[in-house]
TIZA-393964 format. One line per 5 residues: for each residue x, y, z of N, C-alpha, C. Coordinates in steps of 0.05 Angstrom, whole numbers. Layout:
# residues N
X Y Z X Y Z X Y Z; ...
//
This chain:
# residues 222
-12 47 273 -13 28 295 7 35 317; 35 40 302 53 47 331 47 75 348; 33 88 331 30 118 341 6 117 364; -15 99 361 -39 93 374 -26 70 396; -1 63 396 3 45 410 27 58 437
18 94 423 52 110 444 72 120 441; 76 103 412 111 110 385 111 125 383; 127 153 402 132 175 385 149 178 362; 127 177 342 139 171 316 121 188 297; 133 204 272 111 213 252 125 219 228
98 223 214 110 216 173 130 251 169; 149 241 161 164 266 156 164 269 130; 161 257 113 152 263 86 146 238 66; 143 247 34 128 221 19 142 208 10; 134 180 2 162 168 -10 151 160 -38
131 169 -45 120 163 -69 77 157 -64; 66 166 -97 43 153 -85 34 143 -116; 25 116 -120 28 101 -134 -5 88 -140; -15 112 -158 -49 105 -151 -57 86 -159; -45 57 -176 -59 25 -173 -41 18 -153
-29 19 -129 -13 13 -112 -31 -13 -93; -49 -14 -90 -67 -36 -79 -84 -46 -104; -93 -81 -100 -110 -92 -124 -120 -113 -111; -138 -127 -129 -152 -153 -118 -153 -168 -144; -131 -193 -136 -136 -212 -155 -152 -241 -160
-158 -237 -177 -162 -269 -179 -154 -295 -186; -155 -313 -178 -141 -341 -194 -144 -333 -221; -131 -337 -238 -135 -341 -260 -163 -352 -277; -154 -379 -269 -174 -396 -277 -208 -389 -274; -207 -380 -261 -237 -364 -245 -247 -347 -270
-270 -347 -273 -286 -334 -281 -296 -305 -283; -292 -298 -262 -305 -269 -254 -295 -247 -269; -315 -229 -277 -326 -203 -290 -325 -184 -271; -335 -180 -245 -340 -158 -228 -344 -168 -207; -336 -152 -182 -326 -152 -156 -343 -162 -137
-386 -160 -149 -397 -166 -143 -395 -198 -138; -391 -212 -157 -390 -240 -161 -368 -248 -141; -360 -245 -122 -348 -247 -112 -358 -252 -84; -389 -252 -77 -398 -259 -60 -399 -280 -48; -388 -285 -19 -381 -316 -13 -358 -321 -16
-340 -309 -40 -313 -317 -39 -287 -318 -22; -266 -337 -24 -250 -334 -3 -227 -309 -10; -229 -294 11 -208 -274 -5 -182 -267 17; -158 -274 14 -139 -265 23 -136 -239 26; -120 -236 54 -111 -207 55 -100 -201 85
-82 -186 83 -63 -180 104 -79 -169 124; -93 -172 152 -115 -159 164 -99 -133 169; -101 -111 170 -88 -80 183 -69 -76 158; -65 -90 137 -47 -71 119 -67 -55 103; -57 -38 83 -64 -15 59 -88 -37 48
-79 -63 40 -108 -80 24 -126 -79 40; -125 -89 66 -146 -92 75 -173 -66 82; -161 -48 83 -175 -17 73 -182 -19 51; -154 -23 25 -174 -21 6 -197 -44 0; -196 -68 8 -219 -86 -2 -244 -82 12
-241 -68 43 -267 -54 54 -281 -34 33; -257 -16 34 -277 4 15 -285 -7 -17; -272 -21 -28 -277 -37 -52 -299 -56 -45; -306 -67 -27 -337 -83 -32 -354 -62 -25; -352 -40 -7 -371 -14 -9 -385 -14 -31
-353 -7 -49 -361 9 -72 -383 -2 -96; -376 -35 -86 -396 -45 -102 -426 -58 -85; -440 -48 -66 -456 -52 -50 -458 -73 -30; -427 -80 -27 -430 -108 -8 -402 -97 19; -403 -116 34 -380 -110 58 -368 -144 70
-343 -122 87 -324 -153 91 -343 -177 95; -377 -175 109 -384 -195 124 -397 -217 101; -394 -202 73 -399 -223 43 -383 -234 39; -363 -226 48 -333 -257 39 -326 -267 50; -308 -288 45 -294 -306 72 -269 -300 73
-266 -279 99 -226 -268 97 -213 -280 104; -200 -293 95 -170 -302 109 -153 -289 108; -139 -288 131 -110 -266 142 -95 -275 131; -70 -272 113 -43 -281 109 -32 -252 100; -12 -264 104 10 -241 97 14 -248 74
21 -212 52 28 -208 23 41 -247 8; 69 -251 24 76 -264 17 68 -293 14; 50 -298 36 40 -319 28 17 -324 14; 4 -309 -4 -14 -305 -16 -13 -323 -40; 15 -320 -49 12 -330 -78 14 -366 -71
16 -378 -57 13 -396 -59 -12 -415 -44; -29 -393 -39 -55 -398 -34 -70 -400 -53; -71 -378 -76 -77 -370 -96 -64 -406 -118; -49 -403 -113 -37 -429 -141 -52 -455 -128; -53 -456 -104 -62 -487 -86 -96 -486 -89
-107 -464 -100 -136 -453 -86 -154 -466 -68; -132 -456 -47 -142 -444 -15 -151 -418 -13; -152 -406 -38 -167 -370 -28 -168 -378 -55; -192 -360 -72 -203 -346 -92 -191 -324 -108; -188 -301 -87 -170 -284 -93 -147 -270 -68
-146 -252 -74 -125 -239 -58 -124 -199 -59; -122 -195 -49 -128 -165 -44 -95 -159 -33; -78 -141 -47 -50 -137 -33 -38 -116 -45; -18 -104 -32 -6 -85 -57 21 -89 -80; 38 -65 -83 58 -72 -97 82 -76 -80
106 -93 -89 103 -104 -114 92 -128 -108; 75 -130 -95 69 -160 -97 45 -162 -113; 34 -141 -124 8 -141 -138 18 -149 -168; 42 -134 -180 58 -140 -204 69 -174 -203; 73 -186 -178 97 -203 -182 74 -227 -180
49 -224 -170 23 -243 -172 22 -246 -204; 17 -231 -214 -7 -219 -236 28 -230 -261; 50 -222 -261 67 -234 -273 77 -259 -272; 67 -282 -259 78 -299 -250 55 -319 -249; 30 -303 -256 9 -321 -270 -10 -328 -245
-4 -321 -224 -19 -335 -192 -43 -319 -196; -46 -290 -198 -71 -281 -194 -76 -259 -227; -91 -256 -239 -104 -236 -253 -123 -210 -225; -109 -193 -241 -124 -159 -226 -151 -160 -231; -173 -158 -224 -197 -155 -223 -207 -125 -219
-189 -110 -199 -196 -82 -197 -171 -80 -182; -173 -46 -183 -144 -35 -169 -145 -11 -174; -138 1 -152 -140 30 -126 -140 49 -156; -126 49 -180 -123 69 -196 -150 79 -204; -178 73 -200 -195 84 -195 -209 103 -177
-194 107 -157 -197 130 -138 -207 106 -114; -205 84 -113 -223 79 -91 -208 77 -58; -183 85 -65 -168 87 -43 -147 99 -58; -133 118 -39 -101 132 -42 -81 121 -31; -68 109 -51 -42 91 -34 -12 107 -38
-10 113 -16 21 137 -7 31 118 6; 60 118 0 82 116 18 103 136 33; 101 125 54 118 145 71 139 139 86; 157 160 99 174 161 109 173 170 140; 175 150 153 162 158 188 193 167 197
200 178 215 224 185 228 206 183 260; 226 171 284 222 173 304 227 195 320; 215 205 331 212 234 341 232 235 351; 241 226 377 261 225 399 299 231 380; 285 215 356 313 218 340 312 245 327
290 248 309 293 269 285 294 288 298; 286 300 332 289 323 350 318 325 349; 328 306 358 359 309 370 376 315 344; 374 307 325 389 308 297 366 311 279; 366 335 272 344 350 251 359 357 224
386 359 233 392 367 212 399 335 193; 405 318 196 408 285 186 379 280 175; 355 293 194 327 286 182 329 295 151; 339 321 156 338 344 132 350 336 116; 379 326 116 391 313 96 381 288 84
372 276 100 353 247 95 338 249 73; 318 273 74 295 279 63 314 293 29; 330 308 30 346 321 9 347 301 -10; 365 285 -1 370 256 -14 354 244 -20; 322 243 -11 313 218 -18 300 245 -44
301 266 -45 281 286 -63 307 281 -82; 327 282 -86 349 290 -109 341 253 -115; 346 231 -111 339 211 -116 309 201 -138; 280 213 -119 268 217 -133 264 231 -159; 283 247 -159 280 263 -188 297 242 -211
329 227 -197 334 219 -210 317 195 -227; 297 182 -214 282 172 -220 267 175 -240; 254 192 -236 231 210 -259 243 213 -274; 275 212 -277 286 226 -303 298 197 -311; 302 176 -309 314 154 -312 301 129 -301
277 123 -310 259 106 -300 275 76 -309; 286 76 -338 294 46 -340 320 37 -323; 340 69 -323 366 58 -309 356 49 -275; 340 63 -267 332 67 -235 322 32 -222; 307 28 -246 294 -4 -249 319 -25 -243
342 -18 -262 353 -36 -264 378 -33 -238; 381 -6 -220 386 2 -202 376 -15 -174; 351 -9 -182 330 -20 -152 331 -54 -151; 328 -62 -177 331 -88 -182 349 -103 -174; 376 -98 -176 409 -94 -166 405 -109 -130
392 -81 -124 397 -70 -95 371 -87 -78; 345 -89 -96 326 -110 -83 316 -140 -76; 338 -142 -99 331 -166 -120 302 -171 -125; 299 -159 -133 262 -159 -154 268 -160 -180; 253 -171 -195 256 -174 -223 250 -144 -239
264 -137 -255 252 -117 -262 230 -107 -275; 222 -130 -285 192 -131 -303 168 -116 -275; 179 -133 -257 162 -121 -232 165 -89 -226; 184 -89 -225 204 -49 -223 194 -39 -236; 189 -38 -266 174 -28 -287 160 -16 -284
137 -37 -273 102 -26 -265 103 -1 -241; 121 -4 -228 122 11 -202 140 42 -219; 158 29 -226 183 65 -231 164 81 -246; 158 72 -265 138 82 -285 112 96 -287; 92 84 -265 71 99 -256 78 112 -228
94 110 -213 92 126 -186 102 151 -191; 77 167 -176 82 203 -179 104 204 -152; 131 213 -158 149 208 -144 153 240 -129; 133 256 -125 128 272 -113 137 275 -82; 154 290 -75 162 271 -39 146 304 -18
132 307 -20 114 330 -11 84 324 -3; 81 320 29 67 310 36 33 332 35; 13 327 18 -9 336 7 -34 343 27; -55 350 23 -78 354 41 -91 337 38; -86 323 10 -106 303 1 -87 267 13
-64 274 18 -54 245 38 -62 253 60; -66 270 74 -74 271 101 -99 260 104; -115 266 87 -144 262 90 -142 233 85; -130 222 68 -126 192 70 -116 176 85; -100 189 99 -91 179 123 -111 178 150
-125 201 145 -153 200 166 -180 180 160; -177 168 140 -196 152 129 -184 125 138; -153 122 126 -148 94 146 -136 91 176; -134 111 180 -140 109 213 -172 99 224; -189 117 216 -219 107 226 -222 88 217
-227 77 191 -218 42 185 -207 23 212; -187 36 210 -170 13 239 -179 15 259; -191 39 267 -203 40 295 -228 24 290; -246 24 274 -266 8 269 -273 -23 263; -241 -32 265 -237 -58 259 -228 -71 290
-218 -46 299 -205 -53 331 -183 -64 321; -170 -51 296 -130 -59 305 -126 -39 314; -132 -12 320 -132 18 334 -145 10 365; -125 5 387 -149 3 415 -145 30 426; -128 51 411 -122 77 422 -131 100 400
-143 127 401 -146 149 381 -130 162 386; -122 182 365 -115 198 363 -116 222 348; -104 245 348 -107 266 337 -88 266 311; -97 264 282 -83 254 261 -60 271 248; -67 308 266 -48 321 258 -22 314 279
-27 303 297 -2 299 315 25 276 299; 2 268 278 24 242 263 41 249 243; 40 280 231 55 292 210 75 308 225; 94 316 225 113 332 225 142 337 190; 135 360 192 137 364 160 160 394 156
174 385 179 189 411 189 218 400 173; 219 383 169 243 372 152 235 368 119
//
């Protein structure tokens, strides 16, 4: 969005990619088997975040589109108490708020991205104007966050109770996340191409009123 909006700004590398990283839950109480049944339903979701891509391509997948549900916009955070009041059905969002739903009893997972139906990467944008002028701080940036990530992979319970510390998130929630994210910080052919899928997404929704050229958004020189 900032890049289509002029931000010289671009992903300098990964910060992890976490393949149930987006989900769609349901009330509990609710009934539902499959994604189909879900026709008509009210479903939360952040309009222009990672869910809302993935719940497009997730009613695709199951022969239906946004114009079968009833969306309501809210943000991650206010989801869960839409979900407990049922003012929405379900909710479509990512981590950790997909863990801290689903632990906390507001929503049950119905489906989630660890099926291939979307690639959910996190990244690390650096603003151009800066990372030009001081490349070498980029470079160290990036060092650190890769010696970090390993410590990770190698210490998933201490790192939990680290992040936990420093986030205040519960760690039951940390868990789900330290544990399955490929903490890989090397930006792939196969994120790019995902990244080109939710760009055209946004342009097709019209949160994109500008295009662009998607290799102009990587810089990978750090």
């Amino acid at each position: 969005s900032g890049k289509a909006a002029g931000v010289d700004l671009a992903i300098i590398g990964r910060a992890g990619h976490l393949p149930m990283g987006n989900a769609l839950l349901i009330r509990p109480e609710l009934g539902y088997k499959s994604v189909k049944e879900l026709k008509g339903a009210k479903i939360a979701v952040q309009v222009g975040s990672s869910a809302h891509h993935y719940l497009s391509l997730l009613l695709e997948k199951n022969g239906m589109a946004l114009s079968d549900i009833q969306l309501v916009n809210l943000k991650a955070s206010e989801q869960k108490e839409a979900l407990m009041t049922g003012n929405v059905d379900a909710a479509a969002t990512w981590e950790p708020w997909v863990s801290t739903l689903a632990l906390q009893n507001a929503g049950k997972v119905l489906a989630d991205s660890s099926d291939g139906t979307k690639r959910y990467v996190s990244v690390f944008l650096g603003r151009t104007e800066f990372t030009a002028k001081y490349p070498e701080i980029a470079k160290r940036f990036m060092k650190v966050n890769a010696q970090a990530s390993e410590f990770i992979r190698k210490n998933p319970a201490e790192a939990a109770k680290l992040i936990a510390a420093e986030s205040k998130m519960s760690e039951d929630v940390l868990h789900n996340i330290v544990y399955k994210m490929d903490w890989d910080v090397n930006i792939t052919e196969e994120d790019k191409a995902a990244f080109l899928k939710i760009k055209d997404f946004m342009k097709s929704t019209g949160v994109l009123k500008k295009d662009f050229d998607i290799n102009t958004l990587f810089d990978l020189r750090y």
